[in-house]
C-alpha positions in Angstrom: 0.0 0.0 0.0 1.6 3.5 -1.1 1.3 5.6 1.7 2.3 9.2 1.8 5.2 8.5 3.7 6.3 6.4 0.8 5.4 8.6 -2.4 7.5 11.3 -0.9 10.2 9.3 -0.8 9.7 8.4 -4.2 9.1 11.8 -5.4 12.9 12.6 -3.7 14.5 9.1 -5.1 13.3 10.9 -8.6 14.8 13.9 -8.1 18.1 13.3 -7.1 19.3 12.5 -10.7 17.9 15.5 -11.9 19.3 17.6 -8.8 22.5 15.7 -9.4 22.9 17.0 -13.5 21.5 20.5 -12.5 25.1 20.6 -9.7 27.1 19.0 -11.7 30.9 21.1 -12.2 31.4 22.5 -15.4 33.5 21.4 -17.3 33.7 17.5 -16.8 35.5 16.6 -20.2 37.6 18.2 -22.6 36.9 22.2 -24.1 36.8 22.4 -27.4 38.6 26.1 -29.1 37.8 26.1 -32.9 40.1 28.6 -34.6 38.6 29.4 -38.5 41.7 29.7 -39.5 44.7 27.4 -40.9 47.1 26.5 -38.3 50.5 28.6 -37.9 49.3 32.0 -38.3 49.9 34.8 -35.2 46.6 34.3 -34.1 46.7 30.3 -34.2 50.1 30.7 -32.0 48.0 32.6 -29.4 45.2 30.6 -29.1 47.6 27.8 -28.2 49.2 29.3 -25.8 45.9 30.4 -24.0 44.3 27.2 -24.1 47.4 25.6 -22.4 47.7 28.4 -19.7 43.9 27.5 -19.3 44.0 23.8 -19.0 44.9 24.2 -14.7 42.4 26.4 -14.4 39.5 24.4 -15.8 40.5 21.4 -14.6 40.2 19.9 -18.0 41.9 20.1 -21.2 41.5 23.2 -24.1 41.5 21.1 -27.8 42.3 23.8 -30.3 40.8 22.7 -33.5 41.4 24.5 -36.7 38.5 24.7 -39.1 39.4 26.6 -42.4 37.3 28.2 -44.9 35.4 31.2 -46.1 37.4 34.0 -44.5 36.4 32.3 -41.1 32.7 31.4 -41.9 33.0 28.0 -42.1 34.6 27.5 -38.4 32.2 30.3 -37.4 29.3 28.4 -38.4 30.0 25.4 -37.0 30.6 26.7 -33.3 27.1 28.7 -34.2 25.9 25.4 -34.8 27.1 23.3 -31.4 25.3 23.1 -28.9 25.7 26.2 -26.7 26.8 24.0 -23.4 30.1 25.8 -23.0 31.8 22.8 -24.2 32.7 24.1 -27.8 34.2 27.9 -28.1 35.6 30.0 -30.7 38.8 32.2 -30.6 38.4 34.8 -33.5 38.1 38.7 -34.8 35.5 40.5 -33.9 34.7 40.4 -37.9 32.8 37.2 -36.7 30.2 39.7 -35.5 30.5 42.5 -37.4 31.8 41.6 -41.1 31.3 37.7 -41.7 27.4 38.6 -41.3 27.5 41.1 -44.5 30.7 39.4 -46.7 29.5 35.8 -45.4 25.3 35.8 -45.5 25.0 32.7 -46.9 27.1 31.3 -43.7 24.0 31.9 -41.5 25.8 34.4 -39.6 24.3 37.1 -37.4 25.5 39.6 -35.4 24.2 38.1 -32.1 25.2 34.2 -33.0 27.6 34.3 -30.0 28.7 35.6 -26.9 32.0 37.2 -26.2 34.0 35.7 -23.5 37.3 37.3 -22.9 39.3 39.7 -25.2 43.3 38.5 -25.2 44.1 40.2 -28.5 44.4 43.9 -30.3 46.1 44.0 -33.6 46.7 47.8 -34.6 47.0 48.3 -38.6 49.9 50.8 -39.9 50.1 52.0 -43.5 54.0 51.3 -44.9 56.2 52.7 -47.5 59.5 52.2 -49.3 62.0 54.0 -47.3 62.8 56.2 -50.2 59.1 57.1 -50.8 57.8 60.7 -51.3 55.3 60.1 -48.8 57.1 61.4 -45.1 53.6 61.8 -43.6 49.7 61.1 -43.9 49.3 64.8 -45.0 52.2 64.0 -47.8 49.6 61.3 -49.2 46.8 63.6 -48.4 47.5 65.9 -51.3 48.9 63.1 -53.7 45.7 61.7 -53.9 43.8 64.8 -54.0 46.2 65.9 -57.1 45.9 62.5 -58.5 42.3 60.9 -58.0 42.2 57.3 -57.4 46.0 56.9 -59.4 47.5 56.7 -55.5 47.5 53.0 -54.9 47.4 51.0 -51.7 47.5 47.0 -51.2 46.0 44.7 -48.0 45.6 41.3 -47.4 41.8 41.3 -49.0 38.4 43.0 -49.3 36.6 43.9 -46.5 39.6 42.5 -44.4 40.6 44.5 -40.7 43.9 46.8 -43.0 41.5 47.7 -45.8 38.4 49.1 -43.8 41.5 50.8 -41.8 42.7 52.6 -44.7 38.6 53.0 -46.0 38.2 54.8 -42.5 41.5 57.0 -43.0 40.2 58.1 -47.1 37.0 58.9 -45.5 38.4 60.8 -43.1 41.1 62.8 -45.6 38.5 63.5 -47.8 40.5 61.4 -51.2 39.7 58.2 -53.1 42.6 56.3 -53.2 43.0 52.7 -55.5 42.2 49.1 -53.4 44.3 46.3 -55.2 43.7 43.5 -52.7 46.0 40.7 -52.3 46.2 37.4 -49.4 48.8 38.1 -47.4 50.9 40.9 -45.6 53.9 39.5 -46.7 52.7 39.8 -50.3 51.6 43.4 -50.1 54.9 44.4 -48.6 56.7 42.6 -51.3 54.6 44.6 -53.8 55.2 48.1 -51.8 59.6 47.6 -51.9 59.0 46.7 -55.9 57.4 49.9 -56.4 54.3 48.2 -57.3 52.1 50.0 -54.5 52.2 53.2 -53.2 51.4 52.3 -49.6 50.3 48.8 -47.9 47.7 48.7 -45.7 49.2 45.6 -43.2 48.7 44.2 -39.4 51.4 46.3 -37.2 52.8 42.9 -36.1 53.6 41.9 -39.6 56.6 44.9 -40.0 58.3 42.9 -36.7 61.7 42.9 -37.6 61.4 44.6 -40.7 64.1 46.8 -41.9 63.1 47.8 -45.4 60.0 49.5 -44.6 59.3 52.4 -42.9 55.9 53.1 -41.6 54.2 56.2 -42.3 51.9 55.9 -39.9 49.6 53.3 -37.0 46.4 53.5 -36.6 46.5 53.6 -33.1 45.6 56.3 -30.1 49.3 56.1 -28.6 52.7 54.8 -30.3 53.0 51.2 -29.7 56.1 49.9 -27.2 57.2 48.0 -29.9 57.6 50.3 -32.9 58.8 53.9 -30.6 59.2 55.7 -33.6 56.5 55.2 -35.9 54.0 57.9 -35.5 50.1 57.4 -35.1 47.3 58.6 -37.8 46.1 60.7 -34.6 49.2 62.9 -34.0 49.4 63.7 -37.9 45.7 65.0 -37.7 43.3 62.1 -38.6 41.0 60.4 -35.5 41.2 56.9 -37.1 42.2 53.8 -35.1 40.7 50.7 -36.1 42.0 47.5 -35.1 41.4 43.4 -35.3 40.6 42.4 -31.8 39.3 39.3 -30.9 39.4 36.2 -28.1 36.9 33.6 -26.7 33.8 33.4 -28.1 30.6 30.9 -27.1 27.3 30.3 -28.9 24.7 32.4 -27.8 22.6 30.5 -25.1 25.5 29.5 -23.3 24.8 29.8 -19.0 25.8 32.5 -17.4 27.4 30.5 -15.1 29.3 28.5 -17.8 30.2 31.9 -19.6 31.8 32.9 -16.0 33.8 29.6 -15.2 35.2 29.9 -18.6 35.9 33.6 -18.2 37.5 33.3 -15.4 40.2 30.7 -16.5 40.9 32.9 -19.5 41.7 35.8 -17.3 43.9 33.9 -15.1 45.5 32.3 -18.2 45.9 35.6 -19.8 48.0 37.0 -16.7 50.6 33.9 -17.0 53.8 34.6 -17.9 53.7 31.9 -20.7 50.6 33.9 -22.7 52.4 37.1 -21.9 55.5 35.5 -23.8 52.9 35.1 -26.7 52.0 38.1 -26.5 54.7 40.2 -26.6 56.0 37.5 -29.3 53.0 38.9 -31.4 53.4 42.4 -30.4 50.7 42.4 -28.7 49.8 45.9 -26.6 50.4 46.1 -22.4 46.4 46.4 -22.4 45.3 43.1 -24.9 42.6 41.5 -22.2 39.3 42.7 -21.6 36.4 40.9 -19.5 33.0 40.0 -21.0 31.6 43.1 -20.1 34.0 45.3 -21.7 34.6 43.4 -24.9 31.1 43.0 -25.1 31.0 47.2 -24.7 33.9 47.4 -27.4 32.4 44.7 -30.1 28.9 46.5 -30.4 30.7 50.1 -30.8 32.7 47.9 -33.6 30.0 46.2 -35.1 28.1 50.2 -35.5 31.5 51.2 -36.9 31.9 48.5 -39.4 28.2 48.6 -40.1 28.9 52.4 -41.5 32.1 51.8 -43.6 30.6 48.1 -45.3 27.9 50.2 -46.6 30.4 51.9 -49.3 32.3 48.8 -50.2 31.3 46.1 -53.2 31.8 42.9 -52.2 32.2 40.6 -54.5 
C-alpha cells in the first residue's frame, strides 16, 4: 500500500538525478577552441598558448581545433551550430560579428550568434612605404591623392579585411579616393610596396616585426605602440582613425551565465601567466590586450556600429 510517507520518498529518489545534472561542475570533459583559420598564423600561436595556460584552471583540457574556410565562416558556423553548453568555443576577430554577417550571408551568420568571453588580443594596422618614398607623412599622401584621383595605390591582405576598412576609414576621413588592389597576405603586399608596385600597404602592425626595409608612415592607433617607438600614429598627424582586429573567446549564444563565467574566469587567469604574456609580446601584442566580458562585449557592439557604416560603401564581391 503506497502511503504518503512512501510517495515522498519516491518523489525525492526521482529527483536526485535531476538535482545531481542541475550541480554538476562545469567542465567535466575536454573544451573544445575552434580557430577558422589554418594552423601557424599569429593568431593560431595565441590561441595555443591560452588554451594551455587554461588547461589548470578548468580542470580539464583546451583542444584547439582549426577549421578553415570562407574568411572564417565555415569554423564560425560550425561553433554557431554546437550546442551552446560551453563545451565548444571560438577564438576569433571581432569580424565574426561584425563583417562575416554582410561578406559571409550565406554562412548563417548574425550579429548576435555568439557571446563574447574574454578579449586577449588587439592588432593595430599601420600603413608602410619604401624607405625612399615621397610620402614622409599622412598629410604627404593627403594631397597626392587629391592631385591624382584614385591613381594613388594602396594593397591589404583582402576585401573587407581589418587593414582595408583601416585605410577606408582613413580616405574617408582625408576626404581622397585612393586605388584598393587586394591581395592574401601581408607578406605579399609588402613585397609589392619595396617593388614599387604600390604606393602604400595597408598591413597588421605585427607583420613589419623585424622589418628593416619598410618604414611606416603611420599606426592606426591612439598612442605609439612599445614595440615600434618611432612610428607615428594617424592621430598625432591630424586624422581620428584607429581601427584595429581584436578578438578572443567566443561561445554560442545561449551558453549559462554560469558557464560563460567559469570559462571567463580561466581565461583571465590564463591571460596574466607569464607563458601567454610570452605570446603576446611575441606577437606584439599591446600592455592592455585583455578585456572581460563586459568590456569586450561594450567594445564589439561600438565595432560592429563602426563597421556597419564603412561596409555600406564597399562592393563585395
Amino acid at each position: 500500500m503506497l502511503t504518503r510517507r512512501s510517495l515522498a520518498a519516491a518523489a525525492a529518489g526521482l529527483a536526485l538525478p535531476f538535482a545531481a545534472r542541475a550541480q554538476e561542475a562545469f567542465p567535466n570533459r575536454p573544451v573544445q577552441i575552434v580557430i577558422p583559420y589554418p594552423p601557424g598564423n599569429a593568431i593560431d600561436l595565441l590561441v595555443r598558448a591560452l588554451a594551455a595556460a587554461m588547461q589548470p584552471h578548468l580542470g580539464q583540457s583546451a583542444v584547439v581545433l582549426n577549421r578553415d574556410g570562407a574568411a572564417g565562416a565555415v569554423g564560425s558556423a560550425s561553433v554557431m551550430r554546437s550546442p551552446a553548453d560551453g563545451y565548444t568555443l571560438l577564438f576569433v576577430p571581432a569580424l565574426v560579428a561584425s563583417v562575416l554577417p554582410v561578406i559571409q550571408a550565406q554562412s548563417g551568420l548574425q550579429r548576435n550568434s555568439f557571446r563574447p568571453i574574454c578579449q586577449v588580443f588587439s592588432n593595430s594596422m599601420a600603413l608602410v612605404v619604401k624607405p625612399d618614398s615621397p610620402f614622409r607623412t599622412l598629410r604627404d599622401l593627403q594631397a597626392a591623392a587629391r592631385a591624382r584621383p584614385s591613381q594613388v595605390t594602396y594593397g591589404t591582405l583582402g576585401v573587407t579585411s581589418i587593414p582595408h576598412l583601416a585605410m577606408v576609414q582613413w580616405a574617408q576621413a582625408a576626404g581622397v579616393e585612393v586605388e584598393h588592389v587586394p591581395f592574401r597576405a601581408d607578406a605579399t603586399v609588402m613585397t609589392e610596396v619595396l617593388a614599387g608596385r604600390l604606393d602604400v600597404g595597408s598591413i597588421v602592425l605585427g607583420s613589419a616585426a623585424g622589418r628593416n626595409d619598410l618604414r611606416i608612415l603611420a599606426v592606426f592607433d591612439a598612442q605609439r605602440h612599445p614595440d615600434f617607438p618611432e612610428a607615428p600614429t594617424a592621430m598625432e598627424q591630424g586624422f581620428d582613425v584607429a581601427p584595429a582586429s581584436f578578438g578572443g573567446l567566443f561561445a554560442p549564444t545561449g551558453t549559462p551565465d554560469d558557464r560563460i563565467a567559469r570559462i571567463e574566469a580561466a581565461c583571465a587567469q590564463a591571460a596574466q601567466t607569464e607563458s601567454y604574456r610570452n605570446a603576446a609580446r611575441n606577437a606584439s601584442q599591446p600592455a592592455n590586450y585583455f578585456l572581460n566580458a563586459a568590456d569586450f562585449n561594450r567594445r564589439l557592439q561600438q565595432d560592429i556600429d563602426q563597421k556597419a557604416v564603412l561596409l555600406r560603401g564597399i562592393t563585395v564581391q
